[in-house]
ZAMARGU-4260 file (C-alpha; in steps of 0.2 Angstrom, whole numbers, plus 5000, padded with zeros to 4 digits):
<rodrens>
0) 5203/5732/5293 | 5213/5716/5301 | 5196/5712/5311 | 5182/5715/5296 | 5190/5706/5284
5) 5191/5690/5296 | 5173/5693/5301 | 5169/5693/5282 | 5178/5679/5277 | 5169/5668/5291
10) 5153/5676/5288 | 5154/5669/5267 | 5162/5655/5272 | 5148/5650/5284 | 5136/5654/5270
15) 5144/5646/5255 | 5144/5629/5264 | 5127/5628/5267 | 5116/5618/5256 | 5106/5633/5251
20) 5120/5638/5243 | 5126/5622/5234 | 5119/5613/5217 | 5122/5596/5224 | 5113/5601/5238
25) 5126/5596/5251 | 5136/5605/5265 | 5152/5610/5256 | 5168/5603/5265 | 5171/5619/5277
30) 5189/5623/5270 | 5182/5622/5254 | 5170/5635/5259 | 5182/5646/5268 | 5194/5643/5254
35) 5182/5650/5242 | 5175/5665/5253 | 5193/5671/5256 | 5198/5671/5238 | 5183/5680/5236
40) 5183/5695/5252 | 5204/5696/5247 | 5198/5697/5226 | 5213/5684/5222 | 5203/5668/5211
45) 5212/5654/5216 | 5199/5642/5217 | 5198/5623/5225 | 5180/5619/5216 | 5173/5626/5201
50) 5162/5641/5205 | 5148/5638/5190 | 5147/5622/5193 | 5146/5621/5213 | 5137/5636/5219
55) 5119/5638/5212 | 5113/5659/5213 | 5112/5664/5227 | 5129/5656/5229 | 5135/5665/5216
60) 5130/5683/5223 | 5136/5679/5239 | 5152/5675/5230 | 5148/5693/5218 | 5145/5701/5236
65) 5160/5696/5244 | 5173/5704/5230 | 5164/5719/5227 | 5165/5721/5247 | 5184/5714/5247
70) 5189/5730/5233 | 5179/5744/5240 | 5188/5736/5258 | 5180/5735/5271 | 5182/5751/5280
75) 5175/5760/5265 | 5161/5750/5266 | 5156/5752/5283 | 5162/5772/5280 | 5146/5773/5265
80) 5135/5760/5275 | 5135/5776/5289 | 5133/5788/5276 | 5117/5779/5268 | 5111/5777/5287
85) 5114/5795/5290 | 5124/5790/5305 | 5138/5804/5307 | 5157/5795/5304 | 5165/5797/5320
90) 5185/5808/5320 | 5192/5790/5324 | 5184/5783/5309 | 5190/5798/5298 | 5206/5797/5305
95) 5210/5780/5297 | 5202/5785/5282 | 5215/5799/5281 | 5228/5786/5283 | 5220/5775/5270
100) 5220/5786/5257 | 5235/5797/5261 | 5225/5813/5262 | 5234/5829/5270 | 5217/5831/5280
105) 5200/5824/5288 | 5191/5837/5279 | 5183/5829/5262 | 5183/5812/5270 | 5165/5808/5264
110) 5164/5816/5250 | 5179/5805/5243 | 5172/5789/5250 | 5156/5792/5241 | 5165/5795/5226
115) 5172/5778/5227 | 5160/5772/5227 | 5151/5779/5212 | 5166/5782/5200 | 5166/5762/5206
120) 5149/5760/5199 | 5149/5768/5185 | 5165/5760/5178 | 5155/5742/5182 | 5142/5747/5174
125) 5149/5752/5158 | 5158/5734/5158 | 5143/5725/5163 | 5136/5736/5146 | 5150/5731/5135
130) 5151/5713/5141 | 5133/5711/5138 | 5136/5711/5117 | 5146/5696/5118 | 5136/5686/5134
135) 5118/5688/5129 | 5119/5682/5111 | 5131/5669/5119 | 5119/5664/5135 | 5104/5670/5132
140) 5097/5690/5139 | 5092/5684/5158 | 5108/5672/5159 | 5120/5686/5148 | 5117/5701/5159
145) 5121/5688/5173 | 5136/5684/5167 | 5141/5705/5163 | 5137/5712/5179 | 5146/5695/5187
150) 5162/5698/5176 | 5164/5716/5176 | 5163/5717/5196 | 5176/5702/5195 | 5189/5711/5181
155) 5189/5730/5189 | 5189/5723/5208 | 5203/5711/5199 | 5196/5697/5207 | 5197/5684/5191
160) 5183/5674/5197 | 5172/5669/5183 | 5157/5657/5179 | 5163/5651/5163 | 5170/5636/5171
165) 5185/5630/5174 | 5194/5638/5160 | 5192/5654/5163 | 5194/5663/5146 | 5201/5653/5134
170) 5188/5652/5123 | 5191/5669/5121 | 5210/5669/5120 | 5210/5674/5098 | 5191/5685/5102
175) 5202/5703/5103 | 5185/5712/5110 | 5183/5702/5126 | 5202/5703/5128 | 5204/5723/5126
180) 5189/5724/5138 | 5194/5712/5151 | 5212/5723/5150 | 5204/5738/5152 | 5193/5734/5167
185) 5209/5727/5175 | 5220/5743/5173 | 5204/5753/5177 | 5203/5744/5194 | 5223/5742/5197
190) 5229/5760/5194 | 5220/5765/5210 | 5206/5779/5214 | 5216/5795/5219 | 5222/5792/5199
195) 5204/5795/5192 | 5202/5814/5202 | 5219/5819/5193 | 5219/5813/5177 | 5199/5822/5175
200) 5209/5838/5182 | 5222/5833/5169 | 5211/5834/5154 | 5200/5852/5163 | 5216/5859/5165
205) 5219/5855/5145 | 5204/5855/5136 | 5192/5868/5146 | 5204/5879/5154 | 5217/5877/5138
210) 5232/5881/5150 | 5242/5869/5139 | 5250/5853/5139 | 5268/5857/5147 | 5257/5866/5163
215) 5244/5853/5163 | 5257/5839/5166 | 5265/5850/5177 | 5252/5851/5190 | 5247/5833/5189
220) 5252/5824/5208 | 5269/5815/5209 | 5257/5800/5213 | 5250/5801/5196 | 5266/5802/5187
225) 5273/5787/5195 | 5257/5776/5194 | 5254/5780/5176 | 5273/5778/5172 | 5278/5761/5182
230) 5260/5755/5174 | 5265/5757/5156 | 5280/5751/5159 | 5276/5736/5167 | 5262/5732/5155
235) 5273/5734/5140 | 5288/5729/5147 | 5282/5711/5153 | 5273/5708/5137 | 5289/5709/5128
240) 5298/5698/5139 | 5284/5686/5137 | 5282/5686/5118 | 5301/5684/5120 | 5302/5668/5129
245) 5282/5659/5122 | 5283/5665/5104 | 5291/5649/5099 | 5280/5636/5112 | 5271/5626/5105
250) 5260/5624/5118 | 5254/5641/5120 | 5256/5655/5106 | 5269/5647/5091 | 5252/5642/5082
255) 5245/5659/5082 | 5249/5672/5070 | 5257/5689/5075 | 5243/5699/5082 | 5234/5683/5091
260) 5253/5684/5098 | 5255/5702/5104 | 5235/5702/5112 | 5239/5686/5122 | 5256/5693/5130
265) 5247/5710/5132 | 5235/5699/5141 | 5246/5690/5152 | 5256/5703/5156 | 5240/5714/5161
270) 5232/5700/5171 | 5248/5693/5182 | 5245/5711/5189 | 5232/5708/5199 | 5218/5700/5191
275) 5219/5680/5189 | 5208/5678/5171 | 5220/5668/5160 | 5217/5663/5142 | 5228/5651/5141
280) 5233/5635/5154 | 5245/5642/5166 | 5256/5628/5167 | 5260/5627/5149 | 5271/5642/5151
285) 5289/5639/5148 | 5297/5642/5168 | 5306/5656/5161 | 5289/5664/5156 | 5282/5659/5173
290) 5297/5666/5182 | 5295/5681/5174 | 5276/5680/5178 | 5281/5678/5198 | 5289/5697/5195
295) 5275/5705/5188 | 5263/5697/5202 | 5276/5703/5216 | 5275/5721/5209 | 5256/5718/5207
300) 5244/5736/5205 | 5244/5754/5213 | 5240/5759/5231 | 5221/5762/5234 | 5216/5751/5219
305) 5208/5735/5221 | 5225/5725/5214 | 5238/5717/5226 | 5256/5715/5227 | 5269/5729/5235
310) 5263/5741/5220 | 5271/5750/5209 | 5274/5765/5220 | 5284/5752/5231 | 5295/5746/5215
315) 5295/5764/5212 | 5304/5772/5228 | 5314/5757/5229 | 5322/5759/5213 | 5324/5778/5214
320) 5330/5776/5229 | 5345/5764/5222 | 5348/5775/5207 | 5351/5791/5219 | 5364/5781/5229
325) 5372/5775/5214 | 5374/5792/5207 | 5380/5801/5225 | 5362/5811/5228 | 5358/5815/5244
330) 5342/5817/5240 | 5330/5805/5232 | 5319/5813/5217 | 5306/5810/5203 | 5299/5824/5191
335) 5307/5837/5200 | 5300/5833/5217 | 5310/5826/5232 | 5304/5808/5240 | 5304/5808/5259
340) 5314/5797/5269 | 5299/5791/5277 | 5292/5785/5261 | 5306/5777/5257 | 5307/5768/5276
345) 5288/5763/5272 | 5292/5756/5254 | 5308/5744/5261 | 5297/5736/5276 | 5281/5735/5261
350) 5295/5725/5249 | 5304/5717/5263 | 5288/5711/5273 | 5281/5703/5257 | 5297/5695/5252
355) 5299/5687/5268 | 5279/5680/5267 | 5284/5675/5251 | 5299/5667/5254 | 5291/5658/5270
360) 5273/5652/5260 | 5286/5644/5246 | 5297/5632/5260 | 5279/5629/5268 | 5269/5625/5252
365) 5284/5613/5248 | 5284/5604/5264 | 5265/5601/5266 | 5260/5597/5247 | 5276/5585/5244
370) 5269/5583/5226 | 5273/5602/5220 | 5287/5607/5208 | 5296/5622/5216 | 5290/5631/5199
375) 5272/5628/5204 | 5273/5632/5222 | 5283/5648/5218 | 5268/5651/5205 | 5254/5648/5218
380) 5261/5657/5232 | 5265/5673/5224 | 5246/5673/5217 | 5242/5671/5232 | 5250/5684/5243
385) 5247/5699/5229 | 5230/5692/5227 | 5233/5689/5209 | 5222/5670/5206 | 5232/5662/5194
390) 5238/5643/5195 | 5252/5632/5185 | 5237/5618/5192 | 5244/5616/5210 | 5227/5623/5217
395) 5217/5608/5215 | 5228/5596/5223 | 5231/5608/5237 | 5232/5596/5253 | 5220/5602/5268
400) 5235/5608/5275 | 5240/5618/5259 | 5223/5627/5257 | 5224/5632/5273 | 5241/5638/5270
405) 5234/5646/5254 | 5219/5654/5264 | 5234/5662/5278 | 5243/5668/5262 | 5229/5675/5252
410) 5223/5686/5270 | 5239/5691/5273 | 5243/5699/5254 | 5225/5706/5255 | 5228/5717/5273
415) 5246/5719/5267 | 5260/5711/5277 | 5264/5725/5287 | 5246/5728/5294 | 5247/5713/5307
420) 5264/5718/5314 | 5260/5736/5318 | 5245/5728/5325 | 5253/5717/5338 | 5266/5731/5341
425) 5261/5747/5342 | 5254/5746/5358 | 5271/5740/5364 | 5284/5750/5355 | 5294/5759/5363
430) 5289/5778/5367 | 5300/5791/5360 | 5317/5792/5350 | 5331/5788/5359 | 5348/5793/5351
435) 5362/5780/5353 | 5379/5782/5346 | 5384/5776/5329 | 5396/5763/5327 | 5404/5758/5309
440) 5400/5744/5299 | 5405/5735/5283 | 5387/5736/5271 | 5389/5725/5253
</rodrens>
């Protein structure tokens, strides 16, 4: 994974800076390109030029190709390609598959990938469908069905790329269809694959088999629970906390009435997890509201969905985890199942490995752009490392230094900031547990 999504990046970038690939005809600066094919492979949407107006087509599929690639990852990709080839996927291959997905076995491996990839498919395709009502009479047919498949590949791969220019979707920000589908796309993508085989076996179990409601819950995966849970919470939670602190702005909601009100916070809180499509200019947000924003973008979507951030799982453990020592449990559970330690070992490095490469993008951003508000550096760098897109309008006055800062921090959100450690380490860690005496300390 570390060594495919370098190799794409490069590959795009070399691509995107070519004439070929340009309106004006000229190379683009390479950082530029680079710039642009990471946001793309790592489906964040920070972006140094304006994509509809720089890249001509086959700029534009390139651009298409390289965030449908970046959601599926790259060693789903390779795993189909195999398939499709009739090649036979190798035990090593399957093992890390495993390991991706959190499967108890190797058995079912391809079957899984494969459905990936369609459920993938099908749900692009039905938002290319019900984009097309509102692009074609907008566009034109050949132009419109253009603009569907591009925008519905860039909502559910929560990319936030678009060719609208270089605001996004404001002209839609009071048009509640494009809003509610953009949202749906977004959750759809963000809430992760292993959700979509449960919640169909939630709905057998209750409307086929007629088991009930109380059994049919009961045998839906801990997984599940929590995704759907921390979700819902998120999404309603932070849209409260951001009608609470814009609802009186001037410059962004006051003027609207209560409804216009309640779609845009919905919308904001929906697409600071991880997709980058704003409808309104992200630097007109009060800094509480921003602050607030920075949260939701830390948390970012669900393991093996196309979102970023430490998930919601991670948030999830981490807080259980708090709750039970607060209330004297040995044992940390949810929904009458028990957590393992090793979960929760995994969920502190996740949470502790990002805020660190937060922490450390922040201080660098602010030395190498000199120009940036601690606000809008904060604002960038979180987008950035859970892959979100979204700007308070630092991103087009990123030094060279900056973008390339930008560049390490997008890859590195992307991979996850525990894959490159392991990957330097493990071939060097020390073999076997060795039991050293405890000594006492003062914690807190």
């Amino acid at each position: 994974m570390i060594v495919g999504f370098i190799l794409l990046i490069v590959l795009g970038a070399l691509l995107l800076q070519t004439p070929i690939c340009n309106k004006n005809g000229d190379w683009l600066p390479f950082v530029d390109a680079m710039f642009t094919s990471t946001t793309s492979a790592c489906v964040t949407g920070l972006m140094t030029v304006t994509a509809s107006t720089q890249f001509n087509i086959l700029g534009k599929v390139i651009i298409l190709l390289l965030i449908q690639i970046g959601g599926w990852g790259v060693i789903v990709c390779a795993a189909y390609l195999m398939v499709l080839l009739g090649k036979r996927i190798s035990m090593s291959t399957r093992v890390v598959l495993q390991d991706l997905f959190g499967l108890s076995g190797v058995g079912g491996i391809v079957r899984f990938v494969i459905y990936i990839i369609k459920a993938t498919l099908v749900v692009e395709g039905i938002g290319a469908i019900l984009y097309s009502f509102q692009f074609i009479p907008q566009f034109g047919p050949l132009r419109g069905i253009g603009y569907s498949i591009f925008h519905s590949i860039s909502a559910y791969c929560n990319a936030g790329i678009d060719l609208l220019g270089s605001d996004s979707l404001a002209q839609y920000v009071n048009n509640p269809y494009m809003n509610f589908v953009t949202m749906a796309l977004i959750v759809l993508g963000g809430i992760g694959f292993l959700i979509y085989q449960d919640i169909t076996a939630f709905f057998k179990n209750l409307f086929i088999k007629r088991i009930g409601l109380k059994l049919s819950l009961r045998k839906c995966k801990l997984q599940t629970k929590l995704v759907i849970s921390i979700t819902s919470i998120l999404i309603f939670g932070g849209a409260i906390l951001i009608y609470v602190c814009e609802h009186n702005n001037p410059a962004t909601i006051q003027n609207f009435n209560f409804r216009q009100q309640v779609m845009f916070c919905l919308f904001q809180s929906i697409t600071t997890r991880t997709a980058g499509f704003f409808t309104i200019d992200q630097s007109l947000l009060k800094p509480v509201t921003q602050f607030i924003c920075c949260i939701l973008m830390f948390i970012g979507g669900s393991p093996l969905g196309t979102a970023g951030g430490v998930k919601t799982v991670t948030i999830g453990i981490i807080f259980l985890t708090c709750m039970s020592i607060l209330r004297g449990d040995y044992h940390v559970t949810c929904f009458r199942r028990s957590i393992s330690l090793s979960y929760i070992r995994v969920a502190i490095s996740v949470f502790m490995a990002s805020f660190t490469l937060s922490l450390t993008g922040v201080i660098l951003l602010l030395v190498f752009a000199p120009n940036a508000t601690l606000n809008q550096a904060m604002y960038e760098v979180f987008s950035a490392t859970a892959t979100v897109g979204l700007s308070a309008g630092l991103t087009s006055q990123l030094t060279t230094a900056g973008k390339w800062i930008v560049i390490g921090l997008m890859y590195m959100g992307r991979i996850g900031p525990v894959s490159l450690p392991v990957f330097f380490l493990s071939k060097s860690r020390i073999k076997g547990d060795q039991e050293l005496p405890d000594e006492h300390i003062l914690v807190g």
